[in-house]
PDB file of N, CA, C and O in Angstrom:
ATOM      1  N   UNK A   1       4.529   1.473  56.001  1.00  0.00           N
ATOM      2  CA  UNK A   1       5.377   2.613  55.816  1.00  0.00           C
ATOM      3  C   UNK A   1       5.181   3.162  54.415  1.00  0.00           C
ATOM      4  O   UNK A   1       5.090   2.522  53.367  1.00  0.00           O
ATOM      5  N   UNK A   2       5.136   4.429  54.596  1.00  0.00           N
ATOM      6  CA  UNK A   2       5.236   5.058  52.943  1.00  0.00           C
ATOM      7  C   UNK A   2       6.606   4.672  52.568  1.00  0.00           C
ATOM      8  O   UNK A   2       7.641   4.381  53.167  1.00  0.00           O
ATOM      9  N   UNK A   3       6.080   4.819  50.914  1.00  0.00           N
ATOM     10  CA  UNK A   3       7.321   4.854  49.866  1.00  0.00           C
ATOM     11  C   UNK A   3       7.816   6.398  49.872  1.00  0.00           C
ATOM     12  O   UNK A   3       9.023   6.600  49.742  1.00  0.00           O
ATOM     13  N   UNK A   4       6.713   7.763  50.052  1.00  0.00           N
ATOM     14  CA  UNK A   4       7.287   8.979  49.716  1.00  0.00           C
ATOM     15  C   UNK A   4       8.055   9.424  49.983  1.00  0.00           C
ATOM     16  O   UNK A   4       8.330   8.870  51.048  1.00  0.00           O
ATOM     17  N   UNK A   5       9.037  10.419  49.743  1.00  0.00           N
ATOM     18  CA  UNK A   5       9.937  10.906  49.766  1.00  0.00           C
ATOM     19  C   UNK A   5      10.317  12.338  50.682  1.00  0.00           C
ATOM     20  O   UNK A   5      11.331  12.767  51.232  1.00  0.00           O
ATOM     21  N   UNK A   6       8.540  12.925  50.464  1.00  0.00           N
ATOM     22  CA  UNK A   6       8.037  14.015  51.323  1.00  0.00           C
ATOM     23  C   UNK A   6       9.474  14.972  50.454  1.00  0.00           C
ATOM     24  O   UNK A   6      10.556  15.005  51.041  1.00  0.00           O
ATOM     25  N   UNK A   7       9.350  15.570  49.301  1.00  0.00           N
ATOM     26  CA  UNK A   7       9.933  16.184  48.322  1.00  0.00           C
ATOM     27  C   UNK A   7       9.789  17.499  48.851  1.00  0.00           C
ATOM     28  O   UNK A   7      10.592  18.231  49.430  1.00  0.00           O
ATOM     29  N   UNK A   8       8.118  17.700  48.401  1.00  0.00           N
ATOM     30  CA  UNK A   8       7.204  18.946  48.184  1.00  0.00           C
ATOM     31  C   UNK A   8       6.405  19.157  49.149  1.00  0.00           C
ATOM     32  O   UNK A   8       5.193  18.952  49.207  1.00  0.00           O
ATOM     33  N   UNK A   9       7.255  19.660  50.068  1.00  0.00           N
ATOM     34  CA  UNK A   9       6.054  20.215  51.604  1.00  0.00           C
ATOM     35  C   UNK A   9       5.975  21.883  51.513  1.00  0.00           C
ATOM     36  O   UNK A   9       6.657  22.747  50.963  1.00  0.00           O
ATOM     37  N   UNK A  10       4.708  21.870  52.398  1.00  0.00           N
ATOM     38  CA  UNK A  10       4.344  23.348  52.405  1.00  0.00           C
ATOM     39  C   UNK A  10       3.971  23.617  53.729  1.00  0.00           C
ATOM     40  O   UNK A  10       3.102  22.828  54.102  1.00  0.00           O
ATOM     41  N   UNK A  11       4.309  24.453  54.599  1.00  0.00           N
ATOM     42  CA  UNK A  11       4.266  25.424  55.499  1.00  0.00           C
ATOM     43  C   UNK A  11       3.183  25.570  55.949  1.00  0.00           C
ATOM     44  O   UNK A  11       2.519  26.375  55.298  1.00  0.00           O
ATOM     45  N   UNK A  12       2.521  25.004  57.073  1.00  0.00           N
ATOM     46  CA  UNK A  12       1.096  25.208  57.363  1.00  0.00           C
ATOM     47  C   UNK A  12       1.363  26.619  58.385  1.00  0.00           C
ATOM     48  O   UNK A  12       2.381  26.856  59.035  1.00  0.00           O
ATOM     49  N   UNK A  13       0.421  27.246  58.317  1.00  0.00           N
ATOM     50  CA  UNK A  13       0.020  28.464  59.457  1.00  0.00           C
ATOM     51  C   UNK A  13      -0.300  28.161  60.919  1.00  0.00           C
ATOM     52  O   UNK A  13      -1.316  27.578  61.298  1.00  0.00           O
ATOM     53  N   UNK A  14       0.677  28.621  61.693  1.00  0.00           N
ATOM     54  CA  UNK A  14       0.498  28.809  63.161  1.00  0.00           C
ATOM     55  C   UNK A  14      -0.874  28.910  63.730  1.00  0.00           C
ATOM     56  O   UNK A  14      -1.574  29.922  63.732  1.00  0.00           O
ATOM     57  N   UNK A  15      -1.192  27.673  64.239  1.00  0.00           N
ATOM     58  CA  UNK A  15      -2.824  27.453  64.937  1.00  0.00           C
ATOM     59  C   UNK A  15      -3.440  29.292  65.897  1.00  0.00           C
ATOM     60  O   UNK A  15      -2.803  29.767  66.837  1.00  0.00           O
ATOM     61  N   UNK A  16      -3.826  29.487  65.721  1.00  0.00           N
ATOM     62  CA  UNK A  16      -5.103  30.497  66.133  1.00  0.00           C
ATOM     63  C   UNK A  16      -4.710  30.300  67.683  1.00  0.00           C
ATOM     64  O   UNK A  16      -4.086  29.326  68.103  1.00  0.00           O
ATOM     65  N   UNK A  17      -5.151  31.331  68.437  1.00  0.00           N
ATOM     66  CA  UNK A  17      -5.785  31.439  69.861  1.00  0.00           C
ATOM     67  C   UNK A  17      -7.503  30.883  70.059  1.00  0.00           C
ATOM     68  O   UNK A  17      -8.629  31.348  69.884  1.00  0.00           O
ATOM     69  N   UNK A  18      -6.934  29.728  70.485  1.00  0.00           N
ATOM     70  CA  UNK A  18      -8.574  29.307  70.783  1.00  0.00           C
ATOM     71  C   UNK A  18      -9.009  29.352  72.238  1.00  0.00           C
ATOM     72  O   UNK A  18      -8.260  29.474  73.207  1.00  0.00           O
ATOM     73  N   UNK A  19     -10.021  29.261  72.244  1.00  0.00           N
ATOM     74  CA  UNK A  19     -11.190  29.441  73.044  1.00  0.00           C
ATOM     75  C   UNK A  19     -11.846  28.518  73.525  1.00  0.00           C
ATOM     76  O   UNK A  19     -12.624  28.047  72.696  1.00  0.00           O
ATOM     77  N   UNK A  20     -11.901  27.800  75.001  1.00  0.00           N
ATOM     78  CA  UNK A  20     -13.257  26.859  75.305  1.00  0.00           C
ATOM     79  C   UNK A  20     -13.985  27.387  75.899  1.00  0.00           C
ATOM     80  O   UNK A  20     -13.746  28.186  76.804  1.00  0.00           O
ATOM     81  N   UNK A  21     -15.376  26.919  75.364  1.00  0.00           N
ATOM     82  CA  UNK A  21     -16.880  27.761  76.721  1.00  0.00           C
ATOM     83  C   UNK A  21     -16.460  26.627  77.916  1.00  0.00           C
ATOM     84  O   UNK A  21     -15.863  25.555  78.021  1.00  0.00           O
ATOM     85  N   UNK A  22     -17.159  27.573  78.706  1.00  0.00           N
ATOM     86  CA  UNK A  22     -17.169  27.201  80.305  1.00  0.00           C
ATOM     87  C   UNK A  22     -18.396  25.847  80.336  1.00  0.00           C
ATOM     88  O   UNK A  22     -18.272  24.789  80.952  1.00  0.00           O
ATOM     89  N   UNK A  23     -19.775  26.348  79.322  1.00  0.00           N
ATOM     90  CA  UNK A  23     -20.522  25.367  79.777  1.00  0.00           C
ATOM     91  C   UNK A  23     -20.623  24.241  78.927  1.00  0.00           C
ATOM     92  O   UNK A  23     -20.792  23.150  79.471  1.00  0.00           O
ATOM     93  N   UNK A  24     -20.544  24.307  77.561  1.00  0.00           N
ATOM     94  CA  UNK A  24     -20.697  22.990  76.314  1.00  0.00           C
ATOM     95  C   UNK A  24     -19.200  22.773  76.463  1.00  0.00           C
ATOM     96  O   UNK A  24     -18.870  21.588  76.415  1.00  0.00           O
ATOM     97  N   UNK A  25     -18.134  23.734  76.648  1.00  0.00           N
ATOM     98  CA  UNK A  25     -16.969  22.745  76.179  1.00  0.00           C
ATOM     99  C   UNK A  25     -16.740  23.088  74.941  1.00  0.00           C
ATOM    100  O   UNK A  25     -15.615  22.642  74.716  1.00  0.00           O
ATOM    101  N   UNK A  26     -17.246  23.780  73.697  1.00  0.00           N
ATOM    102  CA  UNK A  26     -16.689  23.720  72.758  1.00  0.00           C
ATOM    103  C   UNK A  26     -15.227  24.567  72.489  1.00  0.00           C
ATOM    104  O   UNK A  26     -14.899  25.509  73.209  1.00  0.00           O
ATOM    105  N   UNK A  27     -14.432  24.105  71.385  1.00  0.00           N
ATOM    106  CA  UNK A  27     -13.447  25.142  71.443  1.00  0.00           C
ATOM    107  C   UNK A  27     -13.397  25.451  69.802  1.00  0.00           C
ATOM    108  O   UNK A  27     -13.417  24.689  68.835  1.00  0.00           O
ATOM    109  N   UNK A  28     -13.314  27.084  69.927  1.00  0.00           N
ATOM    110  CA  UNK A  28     -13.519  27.768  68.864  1.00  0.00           C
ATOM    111  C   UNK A  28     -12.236  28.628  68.692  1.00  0.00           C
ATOM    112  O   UNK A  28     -11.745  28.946  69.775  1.00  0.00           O
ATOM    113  N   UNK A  29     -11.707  28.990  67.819  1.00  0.00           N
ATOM    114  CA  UNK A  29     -10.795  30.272  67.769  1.00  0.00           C
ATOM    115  C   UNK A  29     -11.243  31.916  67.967  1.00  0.00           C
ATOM    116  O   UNK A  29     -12.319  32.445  67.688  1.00  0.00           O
ATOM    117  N   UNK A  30     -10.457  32.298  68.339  1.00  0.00           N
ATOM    118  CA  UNK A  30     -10.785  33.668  68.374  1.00  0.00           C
ATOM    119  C   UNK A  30     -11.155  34.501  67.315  1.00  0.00           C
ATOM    120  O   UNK A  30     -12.029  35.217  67.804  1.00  0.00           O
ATOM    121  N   UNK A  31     -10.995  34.825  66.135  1.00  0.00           N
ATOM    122  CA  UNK A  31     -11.033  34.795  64.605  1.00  0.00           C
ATOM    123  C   UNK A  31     -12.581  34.291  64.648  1.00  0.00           C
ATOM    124  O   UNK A  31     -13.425  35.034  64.147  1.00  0.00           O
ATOM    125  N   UNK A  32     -12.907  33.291  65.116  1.00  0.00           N
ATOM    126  CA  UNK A  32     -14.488  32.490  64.433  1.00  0.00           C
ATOM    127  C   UNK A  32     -15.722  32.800  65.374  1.00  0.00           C
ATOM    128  O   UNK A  32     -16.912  32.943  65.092  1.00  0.00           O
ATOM    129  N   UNK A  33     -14.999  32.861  66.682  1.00  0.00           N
ATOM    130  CA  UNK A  33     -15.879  33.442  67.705  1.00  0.00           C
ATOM    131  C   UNK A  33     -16.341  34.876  67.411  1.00  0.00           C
ATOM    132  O   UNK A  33     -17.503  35.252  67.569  1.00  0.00           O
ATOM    133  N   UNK A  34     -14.950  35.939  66.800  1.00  0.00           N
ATOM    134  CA  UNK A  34     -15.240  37.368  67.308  1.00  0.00           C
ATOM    135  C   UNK A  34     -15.996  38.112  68.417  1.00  0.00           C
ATOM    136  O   UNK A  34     -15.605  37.869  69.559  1.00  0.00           O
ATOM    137  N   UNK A  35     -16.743  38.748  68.316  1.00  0.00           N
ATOM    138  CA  UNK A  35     -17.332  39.281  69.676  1.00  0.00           C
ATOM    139  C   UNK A  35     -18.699  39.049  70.087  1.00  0.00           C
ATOM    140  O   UNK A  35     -19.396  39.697  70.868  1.00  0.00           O
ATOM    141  N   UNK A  36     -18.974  37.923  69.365  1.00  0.00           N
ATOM    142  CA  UNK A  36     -20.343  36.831  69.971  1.00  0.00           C
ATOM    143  C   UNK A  36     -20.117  35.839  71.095  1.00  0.00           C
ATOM    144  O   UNK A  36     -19.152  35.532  71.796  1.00  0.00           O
ATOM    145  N   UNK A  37     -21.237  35.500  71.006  1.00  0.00           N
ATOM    146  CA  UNK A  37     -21.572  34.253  71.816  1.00  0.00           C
ATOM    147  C   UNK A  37     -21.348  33.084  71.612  1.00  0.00           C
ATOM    148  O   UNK A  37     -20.997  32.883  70.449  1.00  0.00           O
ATOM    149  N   UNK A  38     -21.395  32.197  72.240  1.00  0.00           N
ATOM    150  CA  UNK A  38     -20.973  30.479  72.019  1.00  0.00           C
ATOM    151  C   UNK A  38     -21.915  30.340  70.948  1.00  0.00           C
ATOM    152  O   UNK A  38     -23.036  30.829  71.084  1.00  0.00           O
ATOM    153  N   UNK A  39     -21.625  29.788  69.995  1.00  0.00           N
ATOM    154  CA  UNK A  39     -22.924  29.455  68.951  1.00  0.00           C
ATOM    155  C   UNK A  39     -23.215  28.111  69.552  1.00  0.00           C
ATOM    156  O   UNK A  39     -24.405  28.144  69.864  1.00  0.00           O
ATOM    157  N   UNK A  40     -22.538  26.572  69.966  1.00  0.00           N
ATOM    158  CA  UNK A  40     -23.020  25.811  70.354  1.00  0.00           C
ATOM    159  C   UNK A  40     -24.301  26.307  71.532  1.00  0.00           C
ATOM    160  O   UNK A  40     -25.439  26.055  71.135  1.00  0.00           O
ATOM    161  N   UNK A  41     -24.230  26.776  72.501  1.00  0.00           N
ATOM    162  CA  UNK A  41     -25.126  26.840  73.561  1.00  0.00           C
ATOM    163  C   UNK A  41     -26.206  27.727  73.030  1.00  0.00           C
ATOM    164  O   UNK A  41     -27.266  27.846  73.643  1.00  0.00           O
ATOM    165  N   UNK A  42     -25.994  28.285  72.027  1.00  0.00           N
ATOM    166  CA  UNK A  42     -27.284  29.414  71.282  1.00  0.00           C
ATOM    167  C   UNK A  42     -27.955  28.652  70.586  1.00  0.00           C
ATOM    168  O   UNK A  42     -29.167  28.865  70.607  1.00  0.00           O
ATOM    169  N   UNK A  43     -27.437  27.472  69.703  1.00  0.00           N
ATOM    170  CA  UNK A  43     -28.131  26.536  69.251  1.00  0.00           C
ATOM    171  C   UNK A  43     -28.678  25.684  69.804  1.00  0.00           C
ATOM    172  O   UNK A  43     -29.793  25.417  69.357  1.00  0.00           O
ATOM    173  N   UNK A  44     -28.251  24.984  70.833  1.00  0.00           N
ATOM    174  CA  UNK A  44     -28.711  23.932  71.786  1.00  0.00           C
ATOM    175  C   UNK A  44     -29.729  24.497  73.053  1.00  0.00           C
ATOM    176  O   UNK A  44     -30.844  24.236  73.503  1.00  0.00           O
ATOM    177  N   UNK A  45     -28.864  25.223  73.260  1.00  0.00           N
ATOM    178  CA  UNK A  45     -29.910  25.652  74.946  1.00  0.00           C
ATOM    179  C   UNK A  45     -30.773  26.926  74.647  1.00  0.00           C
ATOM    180  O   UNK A  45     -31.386  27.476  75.562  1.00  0.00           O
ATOM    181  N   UNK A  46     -30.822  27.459  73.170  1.00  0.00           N
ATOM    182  CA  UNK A  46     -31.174  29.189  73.578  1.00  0.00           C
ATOM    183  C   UNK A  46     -30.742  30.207  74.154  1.00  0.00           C
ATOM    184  O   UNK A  46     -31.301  31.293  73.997  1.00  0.00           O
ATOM    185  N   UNK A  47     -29.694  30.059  74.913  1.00  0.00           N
ATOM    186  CA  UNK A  47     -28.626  31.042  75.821  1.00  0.00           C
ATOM    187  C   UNK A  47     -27.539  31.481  75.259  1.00  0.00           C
ATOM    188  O   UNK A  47     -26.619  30.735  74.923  1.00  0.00           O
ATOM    189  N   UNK A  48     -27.542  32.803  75.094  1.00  0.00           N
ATOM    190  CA  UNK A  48     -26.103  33.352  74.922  1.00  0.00           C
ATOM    191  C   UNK A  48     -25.246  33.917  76.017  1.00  0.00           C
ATOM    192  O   UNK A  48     -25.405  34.846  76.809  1.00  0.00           O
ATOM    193  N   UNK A  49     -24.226  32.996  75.788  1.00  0.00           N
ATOM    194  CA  UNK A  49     -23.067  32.698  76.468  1.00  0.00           C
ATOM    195  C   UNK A  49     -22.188  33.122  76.229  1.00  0.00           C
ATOM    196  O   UNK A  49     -21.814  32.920  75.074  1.00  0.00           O
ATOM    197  N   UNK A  50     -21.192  34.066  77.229  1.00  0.00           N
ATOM    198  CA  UNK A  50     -19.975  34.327  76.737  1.00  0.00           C
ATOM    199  C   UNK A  50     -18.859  34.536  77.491  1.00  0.00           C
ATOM    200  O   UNK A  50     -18.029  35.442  77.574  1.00  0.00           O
ATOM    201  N   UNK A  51     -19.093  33.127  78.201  1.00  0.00           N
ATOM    202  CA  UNK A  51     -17.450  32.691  79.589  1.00  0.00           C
ATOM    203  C   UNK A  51     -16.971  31.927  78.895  1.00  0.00           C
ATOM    204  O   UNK A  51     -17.757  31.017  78.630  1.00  0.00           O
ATOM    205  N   UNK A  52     -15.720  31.802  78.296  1.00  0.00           N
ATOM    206  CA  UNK A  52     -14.288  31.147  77.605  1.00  0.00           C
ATOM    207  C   UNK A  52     -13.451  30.954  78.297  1.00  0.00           C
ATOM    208  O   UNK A  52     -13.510  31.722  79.256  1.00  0.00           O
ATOM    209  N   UNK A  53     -12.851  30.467  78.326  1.00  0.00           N
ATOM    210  CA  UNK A  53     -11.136  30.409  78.992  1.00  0.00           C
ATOM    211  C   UNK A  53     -10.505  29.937  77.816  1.00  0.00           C
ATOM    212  O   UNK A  53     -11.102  29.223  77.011  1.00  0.00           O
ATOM    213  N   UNK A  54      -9.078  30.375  77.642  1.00  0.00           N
ATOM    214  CA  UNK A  54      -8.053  30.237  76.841  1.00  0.00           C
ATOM    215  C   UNK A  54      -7.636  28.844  77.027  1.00  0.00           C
ATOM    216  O   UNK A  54      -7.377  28.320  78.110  1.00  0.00           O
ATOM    217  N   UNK A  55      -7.587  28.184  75.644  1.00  0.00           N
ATOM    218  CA  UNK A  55      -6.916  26.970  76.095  1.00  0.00           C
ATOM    219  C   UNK A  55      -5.176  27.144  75.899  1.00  0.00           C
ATOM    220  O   UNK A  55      -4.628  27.916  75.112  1.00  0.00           O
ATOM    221  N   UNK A  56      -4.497  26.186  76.859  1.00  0.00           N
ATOM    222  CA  UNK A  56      -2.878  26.558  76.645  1.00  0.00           C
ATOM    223  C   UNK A  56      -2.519  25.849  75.353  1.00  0.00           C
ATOM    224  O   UNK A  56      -2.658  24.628  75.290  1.00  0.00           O
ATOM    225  N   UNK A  57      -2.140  26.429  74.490  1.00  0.00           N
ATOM    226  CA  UNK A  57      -0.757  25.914  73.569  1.00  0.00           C
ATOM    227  C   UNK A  57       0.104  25.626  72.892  1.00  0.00           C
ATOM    228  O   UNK A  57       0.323  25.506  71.687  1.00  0.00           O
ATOM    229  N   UNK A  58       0.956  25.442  74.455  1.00  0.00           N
ATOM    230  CA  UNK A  58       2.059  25.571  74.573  1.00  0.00           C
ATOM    231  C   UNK A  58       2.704  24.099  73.750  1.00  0.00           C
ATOM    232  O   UNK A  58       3.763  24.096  73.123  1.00  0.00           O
ATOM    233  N   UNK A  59       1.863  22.988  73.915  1.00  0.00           N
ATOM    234  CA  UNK A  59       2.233  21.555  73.663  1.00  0.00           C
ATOM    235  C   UNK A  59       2.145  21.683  72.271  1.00  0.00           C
ATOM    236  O   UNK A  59       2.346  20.666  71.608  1.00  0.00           O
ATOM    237  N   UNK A  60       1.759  23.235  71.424  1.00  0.00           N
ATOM    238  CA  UNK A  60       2.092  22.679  69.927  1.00  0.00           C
ATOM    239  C   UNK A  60       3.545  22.873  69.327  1.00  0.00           C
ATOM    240  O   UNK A  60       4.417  23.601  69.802  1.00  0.00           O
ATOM    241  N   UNK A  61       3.636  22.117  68.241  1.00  0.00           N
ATOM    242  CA  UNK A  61       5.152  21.879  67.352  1.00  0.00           C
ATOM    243  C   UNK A  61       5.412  23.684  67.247  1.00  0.00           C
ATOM    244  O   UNK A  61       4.819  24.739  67.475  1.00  0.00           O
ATOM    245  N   UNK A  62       6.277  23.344  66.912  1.00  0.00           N
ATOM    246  CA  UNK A  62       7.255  24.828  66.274  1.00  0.00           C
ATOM    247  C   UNK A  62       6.721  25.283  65.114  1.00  0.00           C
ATOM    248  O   UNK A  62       6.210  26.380  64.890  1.00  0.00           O
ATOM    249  N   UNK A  63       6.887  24.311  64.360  1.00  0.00           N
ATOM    250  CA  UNK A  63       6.932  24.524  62.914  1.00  0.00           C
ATOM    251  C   UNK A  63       5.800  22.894  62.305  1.00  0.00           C
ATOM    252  O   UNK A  63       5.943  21.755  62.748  1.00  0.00           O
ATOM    253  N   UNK A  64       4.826  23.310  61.284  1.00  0.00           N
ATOM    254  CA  UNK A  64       4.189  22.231  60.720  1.00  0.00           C
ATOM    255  C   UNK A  64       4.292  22.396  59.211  1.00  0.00           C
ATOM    256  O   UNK A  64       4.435  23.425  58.551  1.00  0.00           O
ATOM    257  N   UNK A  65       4.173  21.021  58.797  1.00  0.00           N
ATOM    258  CA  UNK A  65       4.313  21.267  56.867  1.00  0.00           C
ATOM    259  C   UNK A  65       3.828  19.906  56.594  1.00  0.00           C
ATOM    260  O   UNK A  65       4.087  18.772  56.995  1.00  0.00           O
ATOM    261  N   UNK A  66       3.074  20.422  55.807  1.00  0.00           N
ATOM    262  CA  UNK A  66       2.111  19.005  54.780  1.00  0.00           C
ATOM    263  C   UNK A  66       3.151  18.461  53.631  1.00  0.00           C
ATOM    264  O   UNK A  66       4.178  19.031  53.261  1.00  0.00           O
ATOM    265  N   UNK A  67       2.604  17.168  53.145  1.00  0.00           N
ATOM    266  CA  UNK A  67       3.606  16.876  52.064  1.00  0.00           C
ATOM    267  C   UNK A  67       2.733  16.847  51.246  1.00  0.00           C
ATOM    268  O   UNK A  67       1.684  16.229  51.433  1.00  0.00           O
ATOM    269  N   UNK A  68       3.093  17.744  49.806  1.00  0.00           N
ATOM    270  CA  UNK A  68       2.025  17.833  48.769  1.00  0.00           C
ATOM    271  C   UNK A  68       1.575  16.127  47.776  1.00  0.00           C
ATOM    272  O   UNK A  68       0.647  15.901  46.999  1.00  0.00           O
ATOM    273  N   UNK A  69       2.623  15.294  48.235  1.00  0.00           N
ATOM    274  CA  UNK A  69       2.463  14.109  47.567  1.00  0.00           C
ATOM    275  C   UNK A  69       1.420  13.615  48.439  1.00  0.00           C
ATOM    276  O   UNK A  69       0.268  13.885  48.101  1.00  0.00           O
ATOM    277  N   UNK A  70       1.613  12.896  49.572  1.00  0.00           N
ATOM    278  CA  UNK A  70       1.177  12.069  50.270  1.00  0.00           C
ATOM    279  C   UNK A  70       0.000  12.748  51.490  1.00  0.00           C
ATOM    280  O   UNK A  70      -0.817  12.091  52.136  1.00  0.00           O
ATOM    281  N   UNK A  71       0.162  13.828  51.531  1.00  0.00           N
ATOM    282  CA  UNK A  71      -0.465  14.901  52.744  1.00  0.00           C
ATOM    283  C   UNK A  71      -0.980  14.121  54.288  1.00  0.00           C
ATOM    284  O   UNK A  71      -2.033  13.960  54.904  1.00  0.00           O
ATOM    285  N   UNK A  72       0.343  13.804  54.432  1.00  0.00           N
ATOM    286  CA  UNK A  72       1.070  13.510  55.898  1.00  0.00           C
ATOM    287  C   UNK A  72       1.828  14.682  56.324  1.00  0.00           C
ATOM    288  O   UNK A  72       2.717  15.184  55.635  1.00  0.00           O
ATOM    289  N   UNK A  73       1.470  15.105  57.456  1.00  0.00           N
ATOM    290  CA  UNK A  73       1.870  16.301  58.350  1.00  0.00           C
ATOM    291  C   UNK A  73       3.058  16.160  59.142  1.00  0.00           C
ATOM    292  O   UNK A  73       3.076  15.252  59.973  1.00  0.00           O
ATOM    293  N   UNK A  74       4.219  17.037  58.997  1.00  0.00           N
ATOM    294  CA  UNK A  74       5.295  16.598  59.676  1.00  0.00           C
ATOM    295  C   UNK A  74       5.718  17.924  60.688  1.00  0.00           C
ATOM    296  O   UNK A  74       5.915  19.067  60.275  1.00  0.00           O
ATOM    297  N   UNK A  75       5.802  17.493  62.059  1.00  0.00           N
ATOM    298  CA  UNK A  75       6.646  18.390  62.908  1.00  0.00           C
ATOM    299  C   UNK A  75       7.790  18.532  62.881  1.00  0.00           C
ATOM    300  O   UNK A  75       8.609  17.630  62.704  1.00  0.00           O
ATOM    301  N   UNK A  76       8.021  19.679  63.051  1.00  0.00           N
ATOM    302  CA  UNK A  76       9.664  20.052  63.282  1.00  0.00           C
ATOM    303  C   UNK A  76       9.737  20.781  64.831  1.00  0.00           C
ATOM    304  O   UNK A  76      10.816  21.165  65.282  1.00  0.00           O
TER     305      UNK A  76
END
């Protein structure tokens, strides 16, 4: 168990809309993707690819915050 106190936390930013390809599986955000292609399958196979499906979620916290001492991540 920590000793910290978790004093000095800071406010992490609400995770992105991400993205998985249909064929590697990778998941990217929307922001990093923009209006390209899978870079995994462009690198690996030579094919540009561009079937995604949205991943859900819904299963993330509300609210996240790092502790500037110890930088352990705490949900709320």
């Amino acid at each position: 168990m920590s000793t910290c106190s978790h004093e000095i936390l800071t406010l992490l930013p609400a995770a992105s809309p991400r993205l998985q390809c249909r064929h590697c599986h990778l998941t990217i955000t929307e922001s990093e993707l923009g209006s390209s292609c899978c870079p995994e399958c462009l690198e690996a196979y030579k094919v540009r690819r561009r079937d995604f499906d949205k991943v859900d979620d819904t299963a993330e916290p509300a609210a996240r915050y790092c502790c500037e001492s110890c930088g352990i991540i705490v949900t709320v």
